[in-house]
C-alpha positions, 0 to 999 in steps of 0.5 A, a space after each residue: 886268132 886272138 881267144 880269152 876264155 879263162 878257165 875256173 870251175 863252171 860253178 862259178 862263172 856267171 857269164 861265158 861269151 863264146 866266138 862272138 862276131 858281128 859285121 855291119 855290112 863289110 865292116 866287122 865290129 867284133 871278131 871272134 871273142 870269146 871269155 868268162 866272167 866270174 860270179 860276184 866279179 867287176 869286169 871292166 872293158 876298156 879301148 879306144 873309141 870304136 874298138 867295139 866295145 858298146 856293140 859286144 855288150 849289147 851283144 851280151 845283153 841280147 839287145 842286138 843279135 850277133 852273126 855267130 856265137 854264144 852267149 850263156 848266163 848263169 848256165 841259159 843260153 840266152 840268145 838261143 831262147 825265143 823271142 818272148 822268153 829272151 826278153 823276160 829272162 833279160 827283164 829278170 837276169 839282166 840289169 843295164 846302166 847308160 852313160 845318159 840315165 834314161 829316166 822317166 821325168 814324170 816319174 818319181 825315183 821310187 816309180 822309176 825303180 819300180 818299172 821293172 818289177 812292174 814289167 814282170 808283173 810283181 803287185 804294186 805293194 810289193 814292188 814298192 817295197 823292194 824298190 824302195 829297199 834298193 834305193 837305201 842300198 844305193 843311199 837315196 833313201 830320202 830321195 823317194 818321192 822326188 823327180 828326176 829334175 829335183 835330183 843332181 846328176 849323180 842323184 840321178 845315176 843312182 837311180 839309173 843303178 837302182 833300178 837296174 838292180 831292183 830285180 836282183 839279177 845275174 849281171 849288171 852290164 853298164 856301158 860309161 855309166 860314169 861318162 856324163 859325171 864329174 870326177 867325184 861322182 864318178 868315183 861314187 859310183 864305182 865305189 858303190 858297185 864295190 860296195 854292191 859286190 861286197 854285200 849282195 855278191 853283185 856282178 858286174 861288166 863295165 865299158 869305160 874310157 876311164 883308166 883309174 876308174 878301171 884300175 877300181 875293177 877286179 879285172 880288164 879287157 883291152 879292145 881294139 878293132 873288135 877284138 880282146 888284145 889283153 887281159 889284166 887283173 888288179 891288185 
């Protein structure tokens, strides 16, 4: 049994998966993991395809239910919350960035910022206000009041990021947020979650196929048939 639970003061772990498994039928996607992550960290998740990584974030995420297991952010057992209180903890502690952004197109970028504010209930003042501090953070500060179509791809994904952390929560969880980006784009936006993490402490669990963009994290984890197999730091 293949276990990775790295061990630091409680104070500053933000995420701790715990024996996470889920089968689909007969065939098991992720066995058994187990690990921390670290407040303020960049965790990258790296493997073949179909090594279970996108399954074991959602998990993560409580966007699919696993067979058995844990999951505490920030000290909350999410996945043992009712229904309505997981999904307004997941509204409020949890940020999610995908490969393809999922932007509203008859949605400005400050609106589709502003979405998630909006679902919590923050006025519109307000959340305009913060949506639009967020989208300076990320260097679209010009970009407000345009489009999805009138933004290039890259644009595009900073809104995607933009609004994944316009609530301020405990954990962005980005699944191939770079995979539909050039190469220069790409980098950006890594950068930009190092920037994120410099200045506003952000954490972050990445799922990629790219080795040198995994090489910019603080920390990876190898998966192959749904388990943690290695565990690397850099620098």
């Amino acid at each position: 049994m293949d276990i990775y639970i790295f061990k630091h003061s409680v104070d500053f772990i933000m995420l701790s998966a715990s024996h996470l498994s889920k089968k689909y039928g007969s065939f098991t996607v992720v066995n058994d993991v187990s690990f921390n992550v670290e407040k303020g960290e960049i965790l990258s998740i790296v493997g073949p395809s179909g090594a279970g990584k996108s399954t074991l974030l959602h998990l993560m995420g409580a966007l699919d239910k696993p067979d058995s297991g844990s999951v505490l952010i920030d000290g909350t057992d999410l996945l043992k919350l009712p229904a309505k209180k997981q999904a307004r903890f997941r509204n409020s502690n949890l940020g999610f960035v995908f490969q393809f952004h999922h932007l509203l197109p008859e949605f400005n970028a400050l609106e589709n910022v502003s979405m998630p504010l909006w679902i919590k209930g923050t006025s519109k003042k307000e959340a305009a206000q913060q949506a639009t501090a967020m989208l300076e953070i990320v260097g679209l500060g010009n970009r407000l009041t345009n489009k999805p179509a009138e933004l290039s791809g890259g644009e595009q994904q900073r809104v995607a990021i933009a609004r994944a952390l316009v609530t301020r929560p405990a954990v962005v969880m980005a699944d191939e947020p770079t995979g539909n980006l050039d190469s220069a784009n790409a980098q950006a936006v890594h950068e930009l979650f190092l920037k994120l993490r410099k200045d506003i402490g952000q954490t972050f669990i990445m799922i990629t196929h790219n080795d040198l963009l995994a090489g910019m994290t603080d920390r990876i984890l190898t998966m192959r048939d749904g388990r943690i197999v290695e565990e690397r730091r850099n620098g």
